[in-house]
PDB file of the backbone (N, CA, C, O) and the ligand in Angstrom, with CONECT records:
HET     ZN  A 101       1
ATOM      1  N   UNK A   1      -2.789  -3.469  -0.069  1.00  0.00           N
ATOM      2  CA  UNK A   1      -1.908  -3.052  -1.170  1.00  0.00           C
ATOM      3  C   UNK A   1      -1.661  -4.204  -2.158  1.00  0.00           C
ATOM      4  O   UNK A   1      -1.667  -4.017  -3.375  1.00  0.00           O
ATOM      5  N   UNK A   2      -1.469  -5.261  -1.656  1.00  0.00           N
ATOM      6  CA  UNK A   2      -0.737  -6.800  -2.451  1.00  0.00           C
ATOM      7  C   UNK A   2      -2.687  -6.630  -2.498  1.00  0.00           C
ATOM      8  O   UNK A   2      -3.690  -6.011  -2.139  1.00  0.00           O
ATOM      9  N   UNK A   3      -1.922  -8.091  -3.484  1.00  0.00           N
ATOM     10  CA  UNK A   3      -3.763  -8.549  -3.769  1.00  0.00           C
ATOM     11  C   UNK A   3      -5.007  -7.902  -4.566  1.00  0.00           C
ATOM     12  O   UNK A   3      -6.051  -8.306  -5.079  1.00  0.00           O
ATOM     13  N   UNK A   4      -4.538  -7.054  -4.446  1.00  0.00           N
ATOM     14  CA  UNK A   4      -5.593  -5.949  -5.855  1.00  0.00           C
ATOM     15  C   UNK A   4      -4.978  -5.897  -6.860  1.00  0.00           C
ATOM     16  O   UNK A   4      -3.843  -6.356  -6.732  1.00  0.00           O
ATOM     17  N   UNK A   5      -5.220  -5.531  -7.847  1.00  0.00           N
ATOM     18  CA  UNK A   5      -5.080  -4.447  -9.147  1.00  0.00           C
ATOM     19  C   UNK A   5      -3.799  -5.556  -9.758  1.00  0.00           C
ATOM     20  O   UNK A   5      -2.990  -4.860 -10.371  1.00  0.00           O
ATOM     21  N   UNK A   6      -3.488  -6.656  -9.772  1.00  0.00           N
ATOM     22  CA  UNK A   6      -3.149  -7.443 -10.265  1.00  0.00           C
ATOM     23  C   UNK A   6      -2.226  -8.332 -10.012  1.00  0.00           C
ATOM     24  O   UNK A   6      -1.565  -8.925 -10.864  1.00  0.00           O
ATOM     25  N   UNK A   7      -2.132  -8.485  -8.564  1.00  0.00           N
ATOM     26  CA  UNK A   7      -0.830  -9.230  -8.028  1.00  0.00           C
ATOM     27  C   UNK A   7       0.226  -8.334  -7.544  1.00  0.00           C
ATOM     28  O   UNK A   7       0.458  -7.125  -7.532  1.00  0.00           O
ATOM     29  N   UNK A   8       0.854  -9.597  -7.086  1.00  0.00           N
ATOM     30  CA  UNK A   8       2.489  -8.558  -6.436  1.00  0.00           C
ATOM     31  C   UNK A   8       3.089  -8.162  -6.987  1.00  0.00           C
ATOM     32  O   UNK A   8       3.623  -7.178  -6.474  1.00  0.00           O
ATOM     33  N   UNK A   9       3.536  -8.493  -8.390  1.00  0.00           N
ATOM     34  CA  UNK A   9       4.401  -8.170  -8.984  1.00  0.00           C
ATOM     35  C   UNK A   9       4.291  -6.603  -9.511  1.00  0.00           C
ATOM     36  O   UNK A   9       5.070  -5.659  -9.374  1.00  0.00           O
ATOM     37  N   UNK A  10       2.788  -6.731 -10.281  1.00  0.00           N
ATOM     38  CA  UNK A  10       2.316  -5.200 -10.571  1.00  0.00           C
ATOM     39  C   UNK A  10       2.136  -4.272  -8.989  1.00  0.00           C
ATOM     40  O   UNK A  10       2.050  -3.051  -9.112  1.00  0.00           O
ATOM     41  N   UNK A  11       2.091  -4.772  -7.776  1.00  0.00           N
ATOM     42  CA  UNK A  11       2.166  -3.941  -6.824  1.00  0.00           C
ATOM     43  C   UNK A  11       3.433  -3.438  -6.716  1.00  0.00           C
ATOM     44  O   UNK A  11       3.718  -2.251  -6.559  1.00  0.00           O
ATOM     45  N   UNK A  12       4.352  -4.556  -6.821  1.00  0.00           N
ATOM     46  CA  UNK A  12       5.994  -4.110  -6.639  1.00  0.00           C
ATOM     47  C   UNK A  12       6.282  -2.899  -7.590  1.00  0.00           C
ATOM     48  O   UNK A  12       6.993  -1.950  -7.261  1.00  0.00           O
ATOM     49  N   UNK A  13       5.625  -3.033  -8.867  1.00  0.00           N
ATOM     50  CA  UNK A  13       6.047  -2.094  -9.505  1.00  0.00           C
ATOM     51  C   UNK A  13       4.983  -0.439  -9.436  1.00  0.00           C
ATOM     52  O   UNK A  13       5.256   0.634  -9.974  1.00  0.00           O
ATOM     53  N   UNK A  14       4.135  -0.684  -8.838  1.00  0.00           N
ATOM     54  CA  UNK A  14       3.281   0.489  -8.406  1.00  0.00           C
ATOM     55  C   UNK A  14       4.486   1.117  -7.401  1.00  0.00           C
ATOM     56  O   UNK A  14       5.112   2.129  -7.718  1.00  0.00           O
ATOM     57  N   UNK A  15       4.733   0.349  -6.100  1.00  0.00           N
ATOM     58  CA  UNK A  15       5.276   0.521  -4.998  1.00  0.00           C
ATOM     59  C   UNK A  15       7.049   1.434  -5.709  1.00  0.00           C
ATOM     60  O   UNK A  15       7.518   2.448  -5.192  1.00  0.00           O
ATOM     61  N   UNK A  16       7.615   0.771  -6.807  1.00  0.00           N
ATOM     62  CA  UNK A  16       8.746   1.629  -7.361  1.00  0.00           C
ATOM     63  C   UNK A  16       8.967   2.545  -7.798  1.00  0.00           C
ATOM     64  O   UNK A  16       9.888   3.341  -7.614  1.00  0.00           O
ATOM     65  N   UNK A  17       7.937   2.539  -8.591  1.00  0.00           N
ATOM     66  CA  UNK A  17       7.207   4.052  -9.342  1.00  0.00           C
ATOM     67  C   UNK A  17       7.396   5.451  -8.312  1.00  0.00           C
ATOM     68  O   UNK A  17       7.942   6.544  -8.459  1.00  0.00           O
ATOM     69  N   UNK A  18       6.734   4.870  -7.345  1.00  0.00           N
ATOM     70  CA  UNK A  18       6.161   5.695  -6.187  1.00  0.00           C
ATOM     71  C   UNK A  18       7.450   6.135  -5.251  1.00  0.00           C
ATOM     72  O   UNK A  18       7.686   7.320  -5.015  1.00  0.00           O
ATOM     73  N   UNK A  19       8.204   5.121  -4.779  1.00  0.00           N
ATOM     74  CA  UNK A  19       9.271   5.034  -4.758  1.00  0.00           C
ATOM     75  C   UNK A  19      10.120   6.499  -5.385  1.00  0.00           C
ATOM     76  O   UNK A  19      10.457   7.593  -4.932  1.00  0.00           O
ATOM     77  N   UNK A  20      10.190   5.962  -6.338  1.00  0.00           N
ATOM     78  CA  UNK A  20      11.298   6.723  -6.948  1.00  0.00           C
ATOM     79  C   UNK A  20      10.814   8.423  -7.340  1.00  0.00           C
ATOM     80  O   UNK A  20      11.696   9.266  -7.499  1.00  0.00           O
ATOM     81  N   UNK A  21       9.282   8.804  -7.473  1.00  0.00           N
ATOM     82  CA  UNK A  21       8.567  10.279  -7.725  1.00  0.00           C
ATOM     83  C   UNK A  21       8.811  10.132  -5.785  1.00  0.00           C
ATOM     84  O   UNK A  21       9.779  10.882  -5.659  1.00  0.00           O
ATOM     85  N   UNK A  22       8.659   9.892  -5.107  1.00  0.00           N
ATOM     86  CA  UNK A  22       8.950  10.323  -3.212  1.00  0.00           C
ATOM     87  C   UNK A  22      10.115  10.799  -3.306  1.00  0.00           C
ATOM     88  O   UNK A  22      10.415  11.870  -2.779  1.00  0.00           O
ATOM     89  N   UNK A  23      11.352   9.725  -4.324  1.00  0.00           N
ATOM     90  CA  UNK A  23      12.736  10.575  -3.836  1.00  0.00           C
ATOM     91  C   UNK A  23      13.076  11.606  -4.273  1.00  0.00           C
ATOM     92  O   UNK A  23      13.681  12.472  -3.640  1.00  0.00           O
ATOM     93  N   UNK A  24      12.727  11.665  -5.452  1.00  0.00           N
ATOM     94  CA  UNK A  24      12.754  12.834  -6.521  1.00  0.00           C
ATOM     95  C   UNK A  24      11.850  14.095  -6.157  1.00  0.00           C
ATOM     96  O   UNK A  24      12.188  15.105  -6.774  1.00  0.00           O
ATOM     97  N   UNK A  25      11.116  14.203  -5.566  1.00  0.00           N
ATOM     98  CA  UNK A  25       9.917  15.075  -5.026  1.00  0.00           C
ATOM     99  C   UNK A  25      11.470  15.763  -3.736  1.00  0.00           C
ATOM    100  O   UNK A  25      12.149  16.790  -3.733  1.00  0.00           O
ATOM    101  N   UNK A  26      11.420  14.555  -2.863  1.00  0.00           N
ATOM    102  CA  UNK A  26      12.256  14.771  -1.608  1.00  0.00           C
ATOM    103  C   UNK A  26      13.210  15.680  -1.928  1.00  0.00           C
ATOM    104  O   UNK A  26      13.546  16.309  -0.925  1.00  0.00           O
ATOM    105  N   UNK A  27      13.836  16.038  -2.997  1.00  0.00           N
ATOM    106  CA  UNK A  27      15.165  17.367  -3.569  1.00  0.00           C
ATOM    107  C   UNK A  27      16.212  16.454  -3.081  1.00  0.00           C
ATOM    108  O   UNK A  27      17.251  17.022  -2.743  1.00  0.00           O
ATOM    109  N   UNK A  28      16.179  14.955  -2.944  1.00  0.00           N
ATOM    110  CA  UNK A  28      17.607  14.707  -2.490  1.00  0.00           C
ATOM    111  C   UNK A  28      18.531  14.504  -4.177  1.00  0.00           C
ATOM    112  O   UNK A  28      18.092  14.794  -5.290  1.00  0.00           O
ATOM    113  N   UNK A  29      19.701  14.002  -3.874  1.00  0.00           N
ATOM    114  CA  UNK A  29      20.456  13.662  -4.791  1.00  0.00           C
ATOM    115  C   UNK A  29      20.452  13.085  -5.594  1.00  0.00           C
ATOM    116  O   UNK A  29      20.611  11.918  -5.237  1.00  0.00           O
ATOM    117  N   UNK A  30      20.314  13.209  -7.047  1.00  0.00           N
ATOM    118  CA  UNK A  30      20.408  11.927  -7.707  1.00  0.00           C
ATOM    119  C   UNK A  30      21.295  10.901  -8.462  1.00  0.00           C
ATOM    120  O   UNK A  30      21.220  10.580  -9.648  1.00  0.00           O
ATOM    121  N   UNK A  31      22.376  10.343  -7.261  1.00  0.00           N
ATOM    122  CA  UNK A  31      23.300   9.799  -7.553  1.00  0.00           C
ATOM    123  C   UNK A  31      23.439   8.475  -6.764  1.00  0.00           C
ATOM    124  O   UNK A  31      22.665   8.158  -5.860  1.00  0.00           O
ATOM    125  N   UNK A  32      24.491   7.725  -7.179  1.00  0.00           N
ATOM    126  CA  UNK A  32      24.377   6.332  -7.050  1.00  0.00           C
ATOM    127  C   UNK A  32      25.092   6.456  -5.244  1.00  0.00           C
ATOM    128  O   UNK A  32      26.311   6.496  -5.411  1.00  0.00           O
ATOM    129  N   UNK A  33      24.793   6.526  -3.721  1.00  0.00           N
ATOM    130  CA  UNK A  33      24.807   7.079  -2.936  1.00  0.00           C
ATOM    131  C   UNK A  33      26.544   5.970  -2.430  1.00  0.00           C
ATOM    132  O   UNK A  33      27.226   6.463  -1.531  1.00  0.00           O
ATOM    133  N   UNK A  34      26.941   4.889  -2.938  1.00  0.00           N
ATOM    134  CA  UNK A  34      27.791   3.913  -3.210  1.00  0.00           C
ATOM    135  C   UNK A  34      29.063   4.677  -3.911  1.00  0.00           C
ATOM    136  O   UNK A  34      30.029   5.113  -3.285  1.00  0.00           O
ATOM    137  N   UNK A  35      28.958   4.720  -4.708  1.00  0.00           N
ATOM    138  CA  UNK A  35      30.005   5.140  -6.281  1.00  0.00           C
ATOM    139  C   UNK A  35      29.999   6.389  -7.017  1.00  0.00           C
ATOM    140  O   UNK A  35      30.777   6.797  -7.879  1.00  0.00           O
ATOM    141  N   UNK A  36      28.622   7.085  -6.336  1.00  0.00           N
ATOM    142  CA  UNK A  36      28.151   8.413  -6.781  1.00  0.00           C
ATOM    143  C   UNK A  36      27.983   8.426  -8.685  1.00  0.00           C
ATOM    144  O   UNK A  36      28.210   9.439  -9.346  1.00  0.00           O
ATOM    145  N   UNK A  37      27.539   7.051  -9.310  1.00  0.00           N
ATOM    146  CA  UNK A  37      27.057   7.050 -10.992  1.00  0.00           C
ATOM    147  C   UNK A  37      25.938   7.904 -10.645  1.00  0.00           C
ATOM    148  O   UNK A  37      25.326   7.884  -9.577  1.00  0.00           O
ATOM    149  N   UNK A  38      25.656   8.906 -11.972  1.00  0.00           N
ATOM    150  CA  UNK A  38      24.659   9.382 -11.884  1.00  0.00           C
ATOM    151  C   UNK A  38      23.822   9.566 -13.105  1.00  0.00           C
ATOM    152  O   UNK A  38      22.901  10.358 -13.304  1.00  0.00           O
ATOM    153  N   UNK A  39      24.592   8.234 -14.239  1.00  0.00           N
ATOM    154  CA  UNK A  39      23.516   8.474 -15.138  1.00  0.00           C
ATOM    155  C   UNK A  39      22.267   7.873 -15.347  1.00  0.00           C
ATOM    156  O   UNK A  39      21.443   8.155 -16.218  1.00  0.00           O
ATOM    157  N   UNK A  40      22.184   6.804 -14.249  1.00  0.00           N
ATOM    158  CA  UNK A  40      20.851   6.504 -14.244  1.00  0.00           C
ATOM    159  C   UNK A  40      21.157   5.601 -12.324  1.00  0.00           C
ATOM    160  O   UNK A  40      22.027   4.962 -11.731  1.00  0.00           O
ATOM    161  N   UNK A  41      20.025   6.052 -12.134  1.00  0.00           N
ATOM    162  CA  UNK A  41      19.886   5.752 -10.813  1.00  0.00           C
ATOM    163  C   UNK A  41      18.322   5.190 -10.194  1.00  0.00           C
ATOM    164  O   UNK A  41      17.208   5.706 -10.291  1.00  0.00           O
ATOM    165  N   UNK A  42      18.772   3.910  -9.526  1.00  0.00           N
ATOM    166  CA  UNK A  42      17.613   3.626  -8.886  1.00  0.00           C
ATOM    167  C   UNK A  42      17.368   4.040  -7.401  1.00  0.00           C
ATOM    168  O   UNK A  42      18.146   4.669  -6.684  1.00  0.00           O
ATOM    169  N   UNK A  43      15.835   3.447  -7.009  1.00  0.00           N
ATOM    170  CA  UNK A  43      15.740   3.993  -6.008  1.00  0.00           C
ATOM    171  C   UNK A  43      15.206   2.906  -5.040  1.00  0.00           C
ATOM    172  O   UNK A  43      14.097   2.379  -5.139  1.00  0.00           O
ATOM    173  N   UNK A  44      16.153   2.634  -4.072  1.00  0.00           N
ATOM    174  CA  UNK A  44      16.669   1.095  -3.078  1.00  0.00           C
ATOM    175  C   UNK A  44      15.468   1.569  -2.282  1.00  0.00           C
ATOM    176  O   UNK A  44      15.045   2.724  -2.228  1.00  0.00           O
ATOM    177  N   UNK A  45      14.851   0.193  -1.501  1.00  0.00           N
ATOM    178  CA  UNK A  45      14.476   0.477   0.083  1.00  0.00           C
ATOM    179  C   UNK A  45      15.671  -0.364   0.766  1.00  0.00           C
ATOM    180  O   UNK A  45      16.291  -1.380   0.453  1.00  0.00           O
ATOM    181  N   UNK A  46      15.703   0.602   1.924  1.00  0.00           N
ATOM    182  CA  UNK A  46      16.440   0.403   2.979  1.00  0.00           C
ATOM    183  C   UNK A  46      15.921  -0.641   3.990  1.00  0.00           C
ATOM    184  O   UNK A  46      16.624  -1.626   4.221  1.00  0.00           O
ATOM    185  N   UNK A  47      14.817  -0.495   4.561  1.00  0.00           N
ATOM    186  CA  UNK A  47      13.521  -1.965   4.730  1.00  0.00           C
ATOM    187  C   UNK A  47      13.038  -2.359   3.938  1.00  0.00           C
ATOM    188  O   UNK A  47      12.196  -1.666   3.366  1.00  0.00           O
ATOM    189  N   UNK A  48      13.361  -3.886   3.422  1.00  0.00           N
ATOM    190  CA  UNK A  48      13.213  -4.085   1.862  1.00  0.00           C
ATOM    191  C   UNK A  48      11.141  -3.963   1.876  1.00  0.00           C
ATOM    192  O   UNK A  48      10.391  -3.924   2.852  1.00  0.00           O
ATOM    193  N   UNK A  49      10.918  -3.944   0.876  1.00  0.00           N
ATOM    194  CA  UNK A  49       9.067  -4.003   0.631  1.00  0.00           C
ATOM    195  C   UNK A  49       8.897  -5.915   1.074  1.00  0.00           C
ATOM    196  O   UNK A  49       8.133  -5.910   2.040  1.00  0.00           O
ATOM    197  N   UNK A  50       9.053  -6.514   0.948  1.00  0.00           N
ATOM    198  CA  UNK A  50       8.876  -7.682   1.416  1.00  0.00           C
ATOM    199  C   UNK A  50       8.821  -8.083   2.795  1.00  0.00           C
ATOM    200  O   UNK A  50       8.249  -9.109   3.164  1.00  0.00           O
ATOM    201  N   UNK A  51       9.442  -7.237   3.599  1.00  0.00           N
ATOM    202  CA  UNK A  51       9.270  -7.313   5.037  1.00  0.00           C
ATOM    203  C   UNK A  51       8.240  -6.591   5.751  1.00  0.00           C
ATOM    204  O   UNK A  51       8.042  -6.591   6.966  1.00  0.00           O
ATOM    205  N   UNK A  52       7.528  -5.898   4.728  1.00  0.00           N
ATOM    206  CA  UNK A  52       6.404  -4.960   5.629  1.00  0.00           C
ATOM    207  C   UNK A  52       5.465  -6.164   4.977  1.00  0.00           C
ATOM    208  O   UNK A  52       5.558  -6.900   3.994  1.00  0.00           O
ATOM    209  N   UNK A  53       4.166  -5.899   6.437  1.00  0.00           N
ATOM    210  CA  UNK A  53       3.297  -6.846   6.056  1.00  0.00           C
ATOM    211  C   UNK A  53       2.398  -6.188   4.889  1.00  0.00           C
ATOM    212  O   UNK A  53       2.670  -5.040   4.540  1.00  0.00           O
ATOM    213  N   UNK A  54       1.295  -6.909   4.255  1.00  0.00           N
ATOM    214  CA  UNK A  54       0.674  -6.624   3.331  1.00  0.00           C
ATOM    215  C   UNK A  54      -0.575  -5.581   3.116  1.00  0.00           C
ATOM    216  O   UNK A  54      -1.200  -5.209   2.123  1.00  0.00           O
ATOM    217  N   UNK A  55      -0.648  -5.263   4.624  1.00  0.00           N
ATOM    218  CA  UNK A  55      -1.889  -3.606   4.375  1.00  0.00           C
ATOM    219  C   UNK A  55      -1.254  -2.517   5.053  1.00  0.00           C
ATOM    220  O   UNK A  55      -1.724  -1.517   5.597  1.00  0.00           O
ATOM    221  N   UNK A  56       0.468  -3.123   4.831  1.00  0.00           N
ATOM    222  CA  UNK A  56       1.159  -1.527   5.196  1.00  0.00           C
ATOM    223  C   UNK A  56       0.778  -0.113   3.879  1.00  0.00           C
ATOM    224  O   UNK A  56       0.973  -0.210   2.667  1.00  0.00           O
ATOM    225  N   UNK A  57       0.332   0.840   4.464  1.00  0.00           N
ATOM    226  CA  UNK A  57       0.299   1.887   3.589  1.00  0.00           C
ATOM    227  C   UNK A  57       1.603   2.294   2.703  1.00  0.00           C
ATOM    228  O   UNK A  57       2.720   2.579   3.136  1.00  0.00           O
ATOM    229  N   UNK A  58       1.151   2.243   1.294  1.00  0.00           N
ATOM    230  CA  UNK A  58       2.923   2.645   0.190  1.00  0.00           C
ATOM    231  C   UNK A  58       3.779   3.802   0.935  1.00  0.00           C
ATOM    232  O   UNK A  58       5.009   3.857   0.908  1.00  0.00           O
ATOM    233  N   UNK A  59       2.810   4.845   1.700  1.00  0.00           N
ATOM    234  CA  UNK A  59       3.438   5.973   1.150  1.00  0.00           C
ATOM    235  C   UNK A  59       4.530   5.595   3.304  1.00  0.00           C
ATOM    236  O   UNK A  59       5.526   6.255   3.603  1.00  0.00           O
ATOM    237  N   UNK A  60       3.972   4.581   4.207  1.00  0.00           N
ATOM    238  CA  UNK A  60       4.913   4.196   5.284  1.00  0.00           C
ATOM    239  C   UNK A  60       6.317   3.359   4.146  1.00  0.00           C
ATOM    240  O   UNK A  60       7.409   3.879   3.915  1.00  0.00           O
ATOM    241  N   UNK A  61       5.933   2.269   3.721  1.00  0.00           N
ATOM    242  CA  UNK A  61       6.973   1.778   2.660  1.00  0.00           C
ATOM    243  C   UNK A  61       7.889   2.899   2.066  1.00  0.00           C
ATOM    244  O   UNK A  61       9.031   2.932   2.524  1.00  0.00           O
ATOM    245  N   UNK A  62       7.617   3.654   1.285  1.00  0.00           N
ATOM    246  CA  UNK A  62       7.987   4.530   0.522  1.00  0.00           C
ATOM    247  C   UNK A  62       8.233   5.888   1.339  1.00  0.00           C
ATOM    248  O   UNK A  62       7.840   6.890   0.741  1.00  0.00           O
ATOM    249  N   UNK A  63       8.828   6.108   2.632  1.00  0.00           N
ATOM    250  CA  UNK A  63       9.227   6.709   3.406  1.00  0.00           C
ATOM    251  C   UNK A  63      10.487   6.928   3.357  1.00  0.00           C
ATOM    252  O   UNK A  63      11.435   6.174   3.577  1.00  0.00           O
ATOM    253  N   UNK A  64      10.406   8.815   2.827  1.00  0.00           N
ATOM    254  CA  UNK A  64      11.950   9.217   2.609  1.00  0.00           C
ATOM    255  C   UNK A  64      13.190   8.797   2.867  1.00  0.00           C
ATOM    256  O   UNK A  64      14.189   8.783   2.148  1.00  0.00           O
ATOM    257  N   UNK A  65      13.015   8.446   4.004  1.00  0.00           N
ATOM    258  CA  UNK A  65      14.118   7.803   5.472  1.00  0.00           C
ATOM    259  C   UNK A  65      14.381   6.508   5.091  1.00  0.00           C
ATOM    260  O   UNK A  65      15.327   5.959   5.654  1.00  0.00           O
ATOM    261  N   UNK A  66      13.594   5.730   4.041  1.00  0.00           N
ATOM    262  CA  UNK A  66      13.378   4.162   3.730  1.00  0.00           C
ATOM    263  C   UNK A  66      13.892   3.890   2.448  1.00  0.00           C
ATOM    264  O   UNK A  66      13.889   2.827   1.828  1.00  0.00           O
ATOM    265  N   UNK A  67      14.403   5.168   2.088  1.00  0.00           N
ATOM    266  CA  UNK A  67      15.364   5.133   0.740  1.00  0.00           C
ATOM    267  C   UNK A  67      16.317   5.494   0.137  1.00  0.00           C
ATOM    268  O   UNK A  67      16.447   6.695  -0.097  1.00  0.00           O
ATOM    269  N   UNK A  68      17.118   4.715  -0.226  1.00  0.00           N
ATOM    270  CA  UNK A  68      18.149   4.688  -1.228  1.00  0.00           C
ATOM    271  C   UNK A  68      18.295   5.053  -2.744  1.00  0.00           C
ATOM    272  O   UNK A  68      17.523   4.752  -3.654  1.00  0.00           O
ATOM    273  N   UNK A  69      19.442   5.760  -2.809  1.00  0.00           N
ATOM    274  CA  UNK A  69      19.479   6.030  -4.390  1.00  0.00           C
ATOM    275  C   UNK A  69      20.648   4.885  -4.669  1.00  0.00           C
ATOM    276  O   UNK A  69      21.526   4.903  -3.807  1.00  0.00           O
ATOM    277  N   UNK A  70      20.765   4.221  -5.369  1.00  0.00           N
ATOM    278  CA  UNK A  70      21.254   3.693  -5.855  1.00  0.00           C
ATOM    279  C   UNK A  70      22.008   3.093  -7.370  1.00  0.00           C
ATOM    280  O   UNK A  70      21.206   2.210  -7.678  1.00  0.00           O
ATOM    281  N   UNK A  71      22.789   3.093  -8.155  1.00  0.00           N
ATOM    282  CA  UNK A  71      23.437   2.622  -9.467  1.00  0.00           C
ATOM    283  C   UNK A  71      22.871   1.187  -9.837  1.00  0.00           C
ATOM    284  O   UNK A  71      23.065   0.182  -9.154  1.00  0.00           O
ATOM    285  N   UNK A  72      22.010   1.245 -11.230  1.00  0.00           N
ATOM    286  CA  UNK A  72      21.814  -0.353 -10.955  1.00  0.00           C
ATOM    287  C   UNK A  72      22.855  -1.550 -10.354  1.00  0.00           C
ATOM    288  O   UNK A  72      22.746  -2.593  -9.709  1.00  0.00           O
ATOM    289  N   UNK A  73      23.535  -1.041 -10.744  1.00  0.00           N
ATOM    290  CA  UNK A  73      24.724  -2.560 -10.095  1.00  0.00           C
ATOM    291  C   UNK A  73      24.581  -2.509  -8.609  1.00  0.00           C
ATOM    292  O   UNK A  73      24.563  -3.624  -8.088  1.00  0.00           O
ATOM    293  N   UNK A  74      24.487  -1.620  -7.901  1.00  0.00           N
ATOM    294  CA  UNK A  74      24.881  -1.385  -6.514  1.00  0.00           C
ATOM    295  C   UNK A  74      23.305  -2.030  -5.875  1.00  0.00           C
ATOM    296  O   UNK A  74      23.042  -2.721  -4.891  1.00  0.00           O
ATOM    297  N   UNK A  75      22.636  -1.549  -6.739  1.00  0.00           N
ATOM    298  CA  UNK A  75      21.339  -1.813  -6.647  1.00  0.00           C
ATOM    299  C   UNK A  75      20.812  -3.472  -6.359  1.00  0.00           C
ATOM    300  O   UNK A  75      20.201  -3.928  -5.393  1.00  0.00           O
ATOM    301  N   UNK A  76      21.356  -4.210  -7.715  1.00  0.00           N
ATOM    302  CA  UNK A  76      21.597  -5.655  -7.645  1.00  0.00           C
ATOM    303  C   UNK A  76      22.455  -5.932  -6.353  1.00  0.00           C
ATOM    304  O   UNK A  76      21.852  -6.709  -5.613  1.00  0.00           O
ATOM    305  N   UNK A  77      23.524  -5.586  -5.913  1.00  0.00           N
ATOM    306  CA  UNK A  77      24.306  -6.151  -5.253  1.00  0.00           C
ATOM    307  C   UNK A  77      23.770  -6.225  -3.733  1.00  0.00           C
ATOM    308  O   UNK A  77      24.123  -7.028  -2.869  1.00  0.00           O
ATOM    309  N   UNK A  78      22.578  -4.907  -3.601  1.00  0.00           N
ATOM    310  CA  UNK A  78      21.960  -4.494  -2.229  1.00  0.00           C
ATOM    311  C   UNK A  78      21.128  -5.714  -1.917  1.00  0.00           C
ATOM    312  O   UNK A  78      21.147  -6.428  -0.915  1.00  0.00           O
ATOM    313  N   UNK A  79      20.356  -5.789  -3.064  1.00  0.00           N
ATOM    314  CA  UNK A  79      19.139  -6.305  -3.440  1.00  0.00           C
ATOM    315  C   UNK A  79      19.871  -8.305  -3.363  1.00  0.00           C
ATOM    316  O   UNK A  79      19.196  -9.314  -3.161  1.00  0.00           O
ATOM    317  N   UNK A  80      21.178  -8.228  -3.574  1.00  0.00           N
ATOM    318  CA  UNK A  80      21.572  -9.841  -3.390  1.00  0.00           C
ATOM    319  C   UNK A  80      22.437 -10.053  -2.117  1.00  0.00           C
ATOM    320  O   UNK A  80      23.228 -10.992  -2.032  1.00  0.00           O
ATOM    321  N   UNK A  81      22.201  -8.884  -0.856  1.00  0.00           N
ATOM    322  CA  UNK A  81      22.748  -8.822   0.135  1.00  0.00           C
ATOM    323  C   UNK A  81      24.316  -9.130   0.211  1.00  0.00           C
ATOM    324  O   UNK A  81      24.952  -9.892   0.939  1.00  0.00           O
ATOM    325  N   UNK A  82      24.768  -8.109  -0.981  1.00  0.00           N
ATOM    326  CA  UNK A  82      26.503  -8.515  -0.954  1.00  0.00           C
ATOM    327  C   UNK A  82      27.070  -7.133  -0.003  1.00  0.00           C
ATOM    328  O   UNK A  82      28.240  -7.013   0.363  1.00  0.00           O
ATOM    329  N   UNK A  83      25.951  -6.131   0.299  1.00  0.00           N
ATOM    330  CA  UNK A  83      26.303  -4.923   1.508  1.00  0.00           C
ATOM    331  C   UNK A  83      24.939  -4.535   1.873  1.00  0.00           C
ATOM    332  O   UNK A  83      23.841  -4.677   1.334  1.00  0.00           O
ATOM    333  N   UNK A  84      25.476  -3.845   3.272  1.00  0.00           N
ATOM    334  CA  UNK A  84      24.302  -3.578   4.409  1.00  0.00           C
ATOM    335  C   UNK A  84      24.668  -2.137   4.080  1.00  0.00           C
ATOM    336  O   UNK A  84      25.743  -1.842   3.557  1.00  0.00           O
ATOM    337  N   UNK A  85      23.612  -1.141   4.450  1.00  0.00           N
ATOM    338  CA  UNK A  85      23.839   0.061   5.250  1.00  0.00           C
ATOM    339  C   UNK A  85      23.556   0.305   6.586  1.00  0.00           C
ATOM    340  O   UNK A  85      23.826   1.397   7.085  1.00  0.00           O
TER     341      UNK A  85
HETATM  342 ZN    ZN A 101      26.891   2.485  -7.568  1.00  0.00          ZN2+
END
């Protein structure tokens, strides 16, 4: 997955994309799952993508169960380990 098509960074953002059409596909909610904002919402992993090794398949990463909806702020705050779920 890493290592092709242009680095990590463009993987990270393949991997979000994907991410976020899984949750949206999934019929879950689309609200900030924290604060319940719902005018724009991201979509968290719960096992961050950095901890799976590098020829984990997106769509194990990007596993319904492996995600969060999230408010950008809540999002940042997940993402700067200021809360666990
Ligand atoms: Zn929020």
């Amino acid at each position: 997955l890493f290592g092709r098509r242009g680095g990590y960074q463009s993987a990270r953002s393949s991997i979000q994309r994907h991410a976020r059409q899984t949750y949206l596909d999934g019929g879950k909610e689309k609200k900030c799952c924290v604060c319940g904002y719902s005018n724009h919402v991201d979509v968290a992993h719960i096992r961050s993508v950095s901890s799976f090794s590098t020829d984990t398949l997106i769509r194990e990463i990007n596993d319904i169960d492996n995600l969060l909806p999230l408010c950008p702020n809540h999002h940042w705050e997940y993402d700067a380990g200021i809360f666990k779920f």
